[in-house]
N, C-alpha and C positions, 0 to 999 in steps of 0.2 A: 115454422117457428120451432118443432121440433127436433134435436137429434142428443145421440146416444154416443159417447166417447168411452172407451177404456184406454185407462194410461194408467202408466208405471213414472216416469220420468220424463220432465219435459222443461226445454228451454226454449221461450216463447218470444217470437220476434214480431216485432209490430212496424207495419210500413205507410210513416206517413209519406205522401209525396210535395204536393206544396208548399212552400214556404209559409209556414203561422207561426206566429208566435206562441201559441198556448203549449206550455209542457203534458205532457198524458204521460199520467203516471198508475202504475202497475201495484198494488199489493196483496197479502195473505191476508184476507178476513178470519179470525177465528174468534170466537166466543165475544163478538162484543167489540173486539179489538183490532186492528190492521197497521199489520206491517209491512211497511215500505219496502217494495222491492228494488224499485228505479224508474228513474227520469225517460219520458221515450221520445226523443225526438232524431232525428238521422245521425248515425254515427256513435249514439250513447250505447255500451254495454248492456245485455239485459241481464234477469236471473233464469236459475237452470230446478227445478221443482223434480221431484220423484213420487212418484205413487207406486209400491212396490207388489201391491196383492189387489186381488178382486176385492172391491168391498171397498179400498182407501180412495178420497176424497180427500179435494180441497177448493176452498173460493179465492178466487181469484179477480179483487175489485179495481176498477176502470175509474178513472176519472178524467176528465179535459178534451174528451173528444170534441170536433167543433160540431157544431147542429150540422146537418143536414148533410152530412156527407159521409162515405163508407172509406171505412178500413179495413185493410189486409191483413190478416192474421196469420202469423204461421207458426208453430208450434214441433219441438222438436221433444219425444215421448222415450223416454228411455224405458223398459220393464223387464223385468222376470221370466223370465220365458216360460211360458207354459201355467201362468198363473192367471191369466183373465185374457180375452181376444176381444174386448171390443171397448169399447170410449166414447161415454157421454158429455155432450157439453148442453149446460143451460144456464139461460140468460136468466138470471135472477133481477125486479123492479124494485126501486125503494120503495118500503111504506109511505104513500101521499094521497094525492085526490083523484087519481085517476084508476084507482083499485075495484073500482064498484063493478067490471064487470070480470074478476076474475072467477075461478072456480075451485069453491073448496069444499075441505077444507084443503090447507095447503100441505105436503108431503114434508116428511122426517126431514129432510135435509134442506129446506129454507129455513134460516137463522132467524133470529129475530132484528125485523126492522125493516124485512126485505118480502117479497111475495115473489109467486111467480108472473111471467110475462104476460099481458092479454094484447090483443091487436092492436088495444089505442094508445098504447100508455109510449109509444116510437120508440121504444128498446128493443133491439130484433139481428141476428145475424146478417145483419143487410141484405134482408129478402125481399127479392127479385131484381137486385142489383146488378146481378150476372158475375158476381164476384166468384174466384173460382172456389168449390167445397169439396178437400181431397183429403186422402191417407196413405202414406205412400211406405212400403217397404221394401226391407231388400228380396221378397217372395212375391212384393205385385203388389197390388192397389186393393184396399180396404173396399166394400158397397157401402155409398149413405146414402142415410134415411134422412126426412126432416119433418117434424110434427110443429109447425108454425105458423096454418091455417086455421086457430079457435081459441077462445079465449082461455083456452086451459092451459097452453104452454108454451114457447118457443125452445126447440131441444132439435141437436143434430144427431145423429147414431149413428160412427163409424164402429162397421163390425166385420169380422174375419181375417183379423188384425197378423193375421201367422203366431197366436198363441203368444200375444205381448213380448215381438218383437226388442230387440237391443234399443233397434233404432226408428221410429215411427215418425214422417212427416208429416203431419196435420197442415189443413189451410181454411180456411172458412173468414169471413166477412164480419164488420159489425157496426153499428149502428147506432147513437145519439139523436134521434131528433131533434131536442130541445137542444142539447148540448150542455157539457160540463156538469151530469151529473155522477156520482157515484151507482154504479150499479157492477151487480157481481157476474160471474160465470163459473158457475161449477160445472168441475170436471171430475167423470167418476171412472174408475175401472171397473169393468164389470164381467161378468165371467161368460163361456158359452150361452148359455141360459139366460141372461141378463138379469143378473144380480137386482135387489131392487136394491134404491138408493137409501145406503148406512146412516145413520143419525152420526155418527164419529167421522171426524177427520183426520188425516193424517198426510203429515208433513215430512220430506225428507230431505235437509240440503236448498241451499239457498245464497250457494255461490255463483257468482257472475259468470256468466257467457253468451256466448253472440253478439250481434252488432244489429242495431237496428237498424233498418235499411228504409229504401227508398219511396215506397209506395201507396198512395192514397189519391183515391179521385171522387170531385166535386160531384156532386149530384141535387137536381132540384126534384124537392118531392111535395106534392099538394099538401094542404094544412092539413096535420094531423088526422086522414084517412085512413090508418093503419099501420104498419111498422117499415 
C-alpha cells in the first residue's frame, strides 16, 4: 500500500475499459477546496500538473470510480532536471468510520478531512491486482517500492527517476471498493535522500492534455478483507 513518487510535471491518463456510465472525475484538492480538472471517461481530454522542485506537492482527488473494480493509471511527469529523482504517490482516505485502525498521528501533508489509508477502509492502489506499477524514461526504468501491507499507509516509491527527467511515465492501479467516493492521491517529488513530505503545495499549470483512453478491468473481491 506503500510507494514513493517524485514528479515535477504530470498529465495523467486514466483507462476506463467497460462501458459505465458513471463519470470519474479528476481534481486539485487544496486548502479545503477542489478544483475540477475533467470528466474521465474514454476519449475526454485530460489535465497536464507540474511539480517543479523537490519538496513540491499536490492532491489529486478521485471521485466515481465503480466499486470493486481496478483502474489503470498512467501518468505523464514533466521535471526539472536534476532537482529531485524520485516520486511518491499516496492514497489519501476520507475522514469516516472506518478510521479506527489507522496510525498516528497523521503526517504534515494529509489535509484536513482526509487520513491516511489502513487495510480496511478498500482504498488501495489496486493491490494484488496484477495491474502493471512502472516509471518509465528516456535513460531506463525507475525501481518501486510499495509500503501497502499495514495499517499505516498505502504509498508507491518510484526512485532513480534519471535526476527528474523532461519526461517520466508513470502506471500504477487504483481502487474504490465501496465505490464513488472522494478520496485523494498525493503526489510528491522528492530528492535523492527522499525529501520528507512538505506541509505546502504547489501547483503549476493546468491545461488540458491527453486523451483518456481505454482500460479498466472488472474484478470480484471478497467483502471488505482489505484493499
Amino acid at each position: 500500500m506503500k510507494r514513493f513518487l517524485p514528479a515535477v510535471a504530470l498529465a495523467a491518463l486514466l483507462f476506463p475499459g467497460a462501458l459505465h456510465a458513471e463519470p470519474v472525475t479528476i481534481g486539485v484538492h487544496t486548502g479545503g477546496a477542489t478544483a475540477l480538472l475533467g470528466v474521465f471517461s474514454p476519449g475526454v481530454p485530460i489535465a497536464e500538473i507540474t511539480l517543479p522542485e523537490a519538496g513540491a506537492a499536490v492532491n489529486l482527488m478521485f471521485n466515481g470510480l465503480t466499486a470493486r473494480e481496478d483502474y489503470q493509471m498512467e501518468l505523464l511527469v514533466f521535471g526539472s532536471t536534476g532537482t529531485w529523482n524520485t516520486l511518491r504517490a499516496e492514497v489519501l482516505d476520507p475522514l469516516d468510520g472506518d478510521d479506527g485502525l489507522d496510525v498516528k498521528p497523521y503526517h504534515d501533508g494529509v489535509p484536513d478531512g482526509f487520513t491516511t489509508s489502513n487495510d480496511h477502509d478498500g482504498l488501495s492502489f489496486a493491490q494484488r491486482s496484477g495491474l502493471q506499477r512502472s516509471a518509465a524514461f528516456a535513460g531506463g526504468f525507475a525501481s518501486v517500492t510499495a509500503d501497502e501491507d499495514s495499517n499505516a499507509r498505502d504509498v508507491l516509491l518510484f526512485s532513480g527517476v534519471g535526476a527528474a527527467p523532461d519526461a517520466l511515465r508513470v502506471t500504477f492501479g487504483l481502487r474504490d471498493y465501496d465505490g464513488n467516493r472522494n478520496f485523494l492521491v498525493r503526489l510528491t517529488a522528492d530528492d535523492a535522500l527522499g525529501t520528507p513530505e512538505p506541509a505546502s503545495m504547489l501547483l503549476i499549470g493546468t491545461g488540458l492534455a491527453g486523451l483518456a483512453a481505454v482500460r479498466r478491468r472488472r474484478r470480484g473481491l471478497p467483502p471488505h478483507s482489505g484493499n
